[in-house]
C-alpha positions in Angstrom: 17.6 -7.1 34.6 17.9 -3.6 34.8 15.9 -1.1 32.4 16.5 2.5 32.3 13.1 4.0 32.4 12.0 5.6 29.2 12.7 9.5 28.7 9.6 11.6 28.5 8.8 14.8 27.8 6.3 17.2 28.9 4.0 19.2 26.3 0.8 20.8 26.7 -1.9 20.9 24.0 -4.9 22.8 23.3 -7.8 20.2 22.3 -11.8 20.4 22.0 -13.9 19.5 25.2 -15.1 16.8 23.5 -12.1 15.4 23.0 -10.9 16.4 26.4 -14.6 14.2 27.4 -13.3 11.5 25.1 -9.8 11.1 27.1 -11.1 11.5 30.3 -13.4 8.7 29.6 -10.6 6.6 28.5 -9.0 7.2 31.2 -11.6 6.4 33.7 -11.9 3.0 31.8 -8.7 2.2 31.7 -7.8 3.7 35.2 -4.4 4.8 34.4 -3.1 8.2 33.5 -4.1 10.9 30.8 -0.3 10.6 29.7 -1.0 6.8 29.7 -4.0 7.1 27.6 -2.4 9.5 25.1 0.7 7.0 24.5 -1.5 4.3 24.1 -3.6 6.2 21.2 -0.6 7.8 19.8 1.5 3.9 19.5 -1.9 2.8 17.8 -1.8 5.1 15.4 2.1 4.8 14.8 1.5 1.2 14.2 -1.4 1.3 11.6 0.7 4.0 9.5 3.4 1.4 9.4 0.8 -1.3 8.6 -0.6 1.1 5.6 3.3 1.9 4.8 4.2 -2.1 4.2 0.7 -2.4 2.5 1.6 0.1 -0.1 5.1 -1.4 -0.5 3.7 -4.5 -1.0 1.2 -3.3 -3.7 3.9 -1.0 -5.5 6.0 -4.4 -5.6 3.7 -6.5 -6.9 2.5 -3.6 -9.3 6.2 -4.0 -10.3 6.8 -7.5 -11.4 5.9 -8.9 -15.0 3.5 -11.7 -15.3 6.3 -13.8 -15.4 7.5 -13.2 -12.2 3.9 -13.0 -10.5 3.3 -16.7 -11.5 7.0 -18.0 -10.2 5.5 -16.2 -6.6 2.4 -17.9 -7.2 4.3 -21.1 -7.9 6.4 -20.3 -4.7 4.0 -19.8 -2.5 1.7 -23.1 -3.5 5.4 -25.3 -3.2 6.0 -23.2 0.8 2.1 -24.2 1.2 2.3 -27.8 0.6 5.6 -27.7 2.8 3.3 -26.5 5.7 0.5 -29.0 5.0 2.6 -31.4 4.7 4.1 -30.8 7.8 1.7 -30.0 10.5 -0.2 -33.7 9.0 3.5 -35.2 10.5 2.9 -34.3 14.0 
């Protein structure tokens, strides 16, 4: 199967010595590359903004609905929950 290497692009920062302490550590641990390190902090915190980002969807949805509709998910979710039960005792 062939891949096409990612594209990357060269930058250059200006960052505390403790921070600079902090990488290098990282790196040391890790033994890979600063550039290595720094992608791997920089995806982590991509992916917890998305994870706060559906979080507050959620919440503004469910902020949304009437009472009403909050018990029919309720009543949903207990039906898709006896589903599951019901099927994992089958096996």
């Amino acid at each position: 199967m062939n891949q096409r290497p990612q594209l990357r692009t060269k930058k250059s920062y200006t960052i505390s010595p403790e921070s600079v302490a902090f990488l290098e550590t990282l790196q040391r641990q890790r033994e890979t590359s600063m550039s290595a390190v720094l992608e791997e902090i920089l995806q982590a915190a991509r992916r917890e903004r998305e994870r706060e980002a559906d979080e507050d969807a959620i919440s503004a949805f469910y902020s949304s609905i009437t009472d009403e509709e909050r018990a029919e998910e309720v009543e949903w979710g207990n039906f898709a929950l006896g589903e599951f039960l019901a099927g994992s005792s089958a096996e």
